[in-house]
N, C-alpha and C positions, 0 to 999 in steps of 0.2 A: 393419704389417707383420707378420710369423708365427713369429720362431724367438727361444726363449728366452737371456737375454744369459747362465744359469748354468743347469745342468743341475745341478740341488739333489737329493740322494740322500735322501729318504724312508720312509715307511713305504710297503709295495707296496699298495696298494688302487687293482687296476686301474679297475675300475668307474666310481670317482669322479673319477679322474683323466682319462678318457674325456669323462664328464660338462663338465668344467672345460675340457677342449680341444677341444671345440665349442662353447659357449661362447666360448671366446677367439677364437676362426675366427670365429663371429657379428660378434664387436665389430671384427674387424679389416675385414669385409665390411660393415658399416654405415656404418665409417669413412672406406671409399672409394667407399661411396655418396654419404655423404654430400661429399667431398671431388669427387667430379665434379658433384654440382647447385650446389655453390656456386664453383664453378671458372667456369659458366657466366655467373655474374653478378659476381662479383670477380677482382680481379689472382690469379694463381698465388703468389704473392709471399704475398699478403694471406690466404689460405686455410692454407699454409702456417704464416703467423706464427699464425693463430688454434690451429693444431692443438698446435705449442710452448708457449707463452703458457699454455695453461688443463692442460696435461700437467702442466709445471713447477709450475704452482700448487698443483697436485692433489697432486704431489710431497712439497712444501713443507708442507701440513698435515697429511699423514699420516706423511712419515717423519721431517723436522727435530724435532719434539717429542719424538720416542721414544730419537732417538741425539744429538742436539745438532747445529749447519750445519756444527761444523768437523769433526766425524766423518763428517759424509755425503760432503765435499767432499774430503777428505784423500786423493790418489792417490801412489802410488811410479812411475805414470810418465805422466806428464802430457803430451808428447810423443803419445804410443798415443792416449791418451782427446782430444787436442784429431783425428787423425786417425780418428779411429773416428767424434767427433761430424761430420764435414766427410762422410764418406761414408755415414753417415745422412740427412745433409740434402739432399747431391746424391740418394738414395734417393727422399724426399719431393719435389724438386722435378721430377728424371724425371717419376716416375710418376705426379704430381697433371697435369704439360701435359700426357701422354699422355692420358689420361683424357679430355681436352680432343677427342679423335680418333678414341681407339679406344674401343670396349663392354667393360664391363665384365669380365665373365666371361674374354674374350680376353684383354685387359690384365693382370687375377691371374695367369691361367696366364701369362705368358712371363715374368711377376715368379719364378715359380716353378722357373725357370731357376738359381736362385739357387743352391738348395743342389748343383747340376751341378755348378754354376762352384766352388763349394767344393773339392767332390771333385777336379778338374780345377788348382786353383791352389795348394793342400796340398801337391801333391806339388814343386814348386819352390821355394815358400816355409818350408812348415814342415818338409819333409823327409818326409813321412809317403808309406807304401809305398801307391800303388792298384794294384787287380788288373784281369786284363783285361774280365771281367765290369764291373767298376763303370764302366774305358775305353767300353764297350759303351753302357753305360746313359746317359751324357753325350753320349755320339754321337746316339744314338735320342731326345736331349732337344730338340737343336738339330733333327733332324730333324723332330721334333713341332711345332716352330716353323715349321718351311717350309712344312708342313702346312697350319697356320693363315694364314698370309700366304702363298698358294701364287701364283705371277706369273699376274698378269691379276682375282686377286682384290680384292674392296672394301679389304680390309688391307693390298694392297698398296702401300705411300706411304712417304715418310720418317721418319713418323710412329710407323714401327711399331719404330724407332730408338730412340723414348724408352722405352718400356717394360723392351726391351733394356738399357740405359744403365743404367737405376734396376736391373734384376736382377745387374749386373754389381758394382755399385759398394755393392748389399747383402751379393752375395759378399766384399765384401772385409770390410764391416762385422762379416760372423760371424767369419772369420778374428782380425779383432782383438779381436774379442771371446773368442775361444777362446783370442787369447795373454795376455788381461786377467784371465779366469777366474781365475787359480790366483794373480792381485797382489794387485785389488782387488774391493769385494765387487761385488755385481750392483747395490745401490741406488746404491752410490759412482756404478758406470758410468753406470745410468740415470740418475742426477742429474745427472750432470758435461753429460753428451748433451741433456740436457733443457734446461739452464740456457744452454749455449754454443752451441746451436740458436738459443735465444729471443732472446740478445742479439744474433748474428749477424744474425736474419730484422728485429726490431725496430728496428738501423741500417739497413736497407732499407726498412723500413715506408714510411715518410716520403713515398718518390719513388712509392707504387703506394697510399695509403691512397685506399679507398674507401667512405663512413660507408655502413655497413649497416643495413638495416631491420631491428626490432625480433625479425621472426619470423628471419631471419636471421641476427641476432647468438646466440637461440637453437640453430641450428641451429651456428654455430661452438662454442658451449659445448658441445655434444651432439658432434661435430668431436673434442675433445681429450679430453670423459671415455669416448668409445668406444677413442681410442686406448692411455690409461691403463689401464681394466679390462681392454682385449686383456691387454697385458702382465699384469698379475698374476695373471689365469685362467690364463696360460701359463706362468708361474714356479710356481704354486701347483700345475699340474697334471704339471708334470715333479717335483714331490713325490711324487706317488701312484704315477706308473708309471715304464718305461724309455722313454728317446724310442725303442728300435727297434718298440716296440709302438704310441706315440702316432702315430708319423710317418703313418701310412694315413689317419690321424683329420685331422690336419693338412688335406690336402688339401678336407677338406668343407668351405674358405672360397672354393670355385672354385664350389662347388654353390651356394654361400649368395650369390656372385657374379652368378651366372649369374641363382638367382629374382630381385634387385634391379632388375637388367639388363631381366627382362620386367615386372619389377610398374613400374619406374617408368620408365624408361627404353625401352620398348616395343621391346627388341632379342632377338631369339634368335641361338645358334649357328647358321648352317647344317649340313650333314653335315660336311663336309671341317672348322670350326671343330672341331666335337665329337670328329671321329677325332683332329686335331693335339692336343686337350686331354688325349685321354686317353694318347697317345702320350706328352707329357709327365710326368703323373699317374704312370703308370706305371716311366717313365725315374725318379723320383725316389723311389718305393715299391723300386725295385730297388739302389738306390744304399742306400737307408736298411737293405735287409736283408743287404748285403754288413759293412755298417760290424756289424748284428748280428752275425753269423758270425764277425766279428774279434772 
């Protein structure tokens, strides 16, 4: 998925940081390539557990040796990080059956709904003021969505509900993470998410295990180190710049979407897809430069 769990203040070298968040948009769009051709032939269950499973590991050699397990793991509110990790996972499990249904490129964008719903649930929850411009840009986001799944369209199905779900339930994800920021570090987060994902999906295993072919099993390692380096290209690259400058940049994992969608997946947007994307695109480009303006 796309939104960094700490917004780490830096040295400014836009450039680089541009660099680094395309990149991270790459790894997250290979990610859910890769998690929709192997959704085709394993349980959603089992896709899932691979993407945890080799995250956490990947975790576990890079940063347990540098700070010690009981520094990574040490939270002040354990509470937050066990619901932060549960609305992550419902995130991955949405969005991995949707993908079961819907094309790619479609599926990111209504993921992308997300930081709407941010805007739109901050003001109930965390008390923070929106203006009516940003009200605007949330309205025009949902609207982008009708767009894409317009009635009598191929999208039009139940189906186009999970997507929905996973963008709703990553909104809450960032929220918590926004009220985590300022307790525990970002590895602490990532860790705690990574590790209480894998035991959660790993009790599950058992009832959906399906042994995989060799090239396959490759393909789930490839599955959790694309989702790993997302994240760190993304932490690393909200070093270099402000997110109100990276956020435009963000969005090029809908483009990176979309080529996946035709190179392997033999799908294009029709028109009315493309105007609802970029109705979206834009709904969250206008969101992100009001929050600059604050």
């Amino acid at each position: 998925m796309s939104v960094p769990d700490l917004l780490h203040k830096g040295s400014e070298q836009p450039l680089k940081g541009i660099a680094l968040i395309g990149l991270a948009v790459l790894m997250f769009a290979s990610h859910d390539a890769l998690s929709k051709y192997l959704s085709g032939f394993y349980p959603i269950v089992m896709v899932v557990w691979a993407r945890y499973v080799v995250h956490t590991f990947l975790m576990l050699v890079i940063f347990v040796p540098r700070s010690g397990f009981s520094a990574v793991v040490r939270t002040k509110r354990p509470g937050l990080q066990l619901l932060r990790a549960l609305c992550l996972i419902g995130t991955s499990l949405f969005f991995t059956t949707g993908l079961r249904y819907i094309p790619l490129a479609e599926a990111t964008a209504v993921n992308f709904l997300a930081p709407l719903l941010v805007t739109a649930l901050s003001v109930p929850l965390l008390g923070e003021r929106v203006g009516r411009g940003q009200w605007a840009a949330v309205i025009a986001g949902f609207v982008g969505v009708l767009i894409v799944v317009r009635p009598g369209g191929a999208l039009f199905t139940p189906a186009i509900a999970l997507p929905l779900c996973s963008a709703l339930c990553f909104g809450f994800y960032q929220l918590l993470t926004r009220m985590l920021s300022g307790v525990d570090s970002p590895t602490t987060s990532n860790f705690l998410t990574g590790i209480l994902n894998s035991l959660i999906m790993t009790a599950l295993l058992p009832f959906f295990w399906s042994t995989p072919t060799w090239g396959h099993g490759l393909f789930m390692l490839g599955l959790g180190t694309c989702g790993m380096l997302g994240h760190m290209l993304l932490t690393q690259a909200f070093r270099h710049a402000a997110p109100a400058m990276l956020a435009p940049f963000s969005y090029g994992q809908i483009l990176f979407a979309g080529m996946y969608g035709y190179l392997v997946f033999d799908h294009m947007p029709d028109a009315f897809g493309v105007a609802g994307i970029s109705v979206i695109c834009l709904s969250g480009l206008a969101v992100a430069w009001g929050q600059r303006k604050r």
